[in-house]
N, C-alpha and C positions, 0 to 999 in steps of 0.2 A: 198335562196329558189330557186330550179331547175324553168327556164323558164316556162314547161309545167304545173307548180302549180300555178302562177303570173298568168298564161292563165285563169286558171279555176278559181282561184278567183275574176279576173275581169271581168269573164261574170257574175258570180253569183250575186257579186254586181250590175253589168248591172239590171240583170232578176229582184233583188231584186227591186231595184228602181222604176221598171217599174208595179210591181205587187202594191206598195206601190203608185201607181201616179191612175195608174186604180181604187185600193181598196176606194181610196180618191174622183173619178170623177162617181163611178159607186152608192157610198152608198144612194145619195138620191131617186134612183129608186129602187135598187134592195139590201136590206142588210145584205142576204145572200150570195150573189155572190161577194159582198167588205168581210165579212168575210172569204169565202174561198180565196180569193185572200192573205190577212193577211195571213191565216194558211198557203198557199205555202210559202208566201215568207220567212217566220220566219221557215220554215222545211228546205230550201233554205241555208237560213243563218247558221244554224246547220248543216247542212250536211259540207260546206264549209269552214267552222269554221269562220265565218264571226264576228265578232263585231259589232252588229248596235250602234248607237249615243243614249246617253241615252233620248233627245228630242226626238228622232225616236220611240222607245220603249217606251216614257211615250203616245206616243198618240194612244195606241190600248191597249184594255181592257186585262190581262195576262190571264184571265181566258177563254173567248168565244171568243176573236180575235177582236171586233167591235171596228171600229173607232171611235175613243173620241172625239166628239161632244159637245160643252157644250149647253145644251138647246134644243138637241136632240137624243141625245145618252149618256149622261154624265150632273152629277151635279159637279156643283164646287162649294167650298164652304173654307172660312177662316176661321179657329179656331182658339179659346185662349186656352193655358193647362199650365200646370204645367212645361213642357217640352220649353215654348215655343212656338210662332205660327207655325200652316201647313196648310199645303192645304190638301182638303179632295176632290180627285177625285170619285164620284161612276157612278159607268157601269149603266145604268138605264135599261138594258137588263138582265143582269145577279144578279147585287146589289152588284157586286164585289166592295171594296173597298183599296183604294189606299190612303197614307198619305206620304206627303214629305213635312219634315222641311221645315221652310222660314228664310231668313237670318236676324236676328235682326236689325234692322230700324238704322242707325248710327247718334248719334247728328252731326248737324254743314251739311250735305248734304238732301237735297234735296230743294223743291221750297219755302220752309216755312218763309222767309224775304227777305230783298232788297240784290239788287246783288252789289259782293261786301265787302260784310260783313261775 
């Protein structure tokens, strides 16, 4: 990748970070102005061909841009199915909703008897 590409996609990631840090400090006043921030940053990202982190991208709604709040912007919620357990993210702005599998529970790990054993 030519220097002058390396350039432009390390500001871009900069600018993104920064739009994502504001989006996140500004929502409990103003949550309009955290969702245009979302919207720049993610036009940001696409323009730049950036990749955000899929943790990055799970915490702002696909649809209207709102940061995902749980208990203020967003419900979270466990499900049993067929399939398996997920998680049931929804947008309480929009009603957008979001599911992503959960990793099945493995015997013999976690805090369930004495240590050791």
């Amino acid at each position: 990748m030519p220097a002058r590409d390396r350039r432009l996609r390390d500001l871009a990631r900069e600018r993104v970070s920064i739009l994502l840090k504001l989006a996140d400090e500004v929502l409990k006043m103003d949550e309009a102005l955290a969702r245009r921030y979302v919207e720049l940053a993610f036009r940001i990202s696409a323009k730049a061909r950036l990749r955000l982190p899929r943790r990055v991208k799970r915490r702002y709604c696909r649809r209207c841009k709102t940061p995902l709040v749980p208990g203020f912007t967003a419900r979270v919620r466990v499900k049993k199915g067929c399939g398996g357990r997920r998680l049931v993210v929804t947008c309480l702005r929009c009603g957008f909703i979001r599911r992503y599998p959960l990793e099945p529970r493995r015997a013999g790990s976690g805090t369930g008897g004495p240590a050791g054993t």
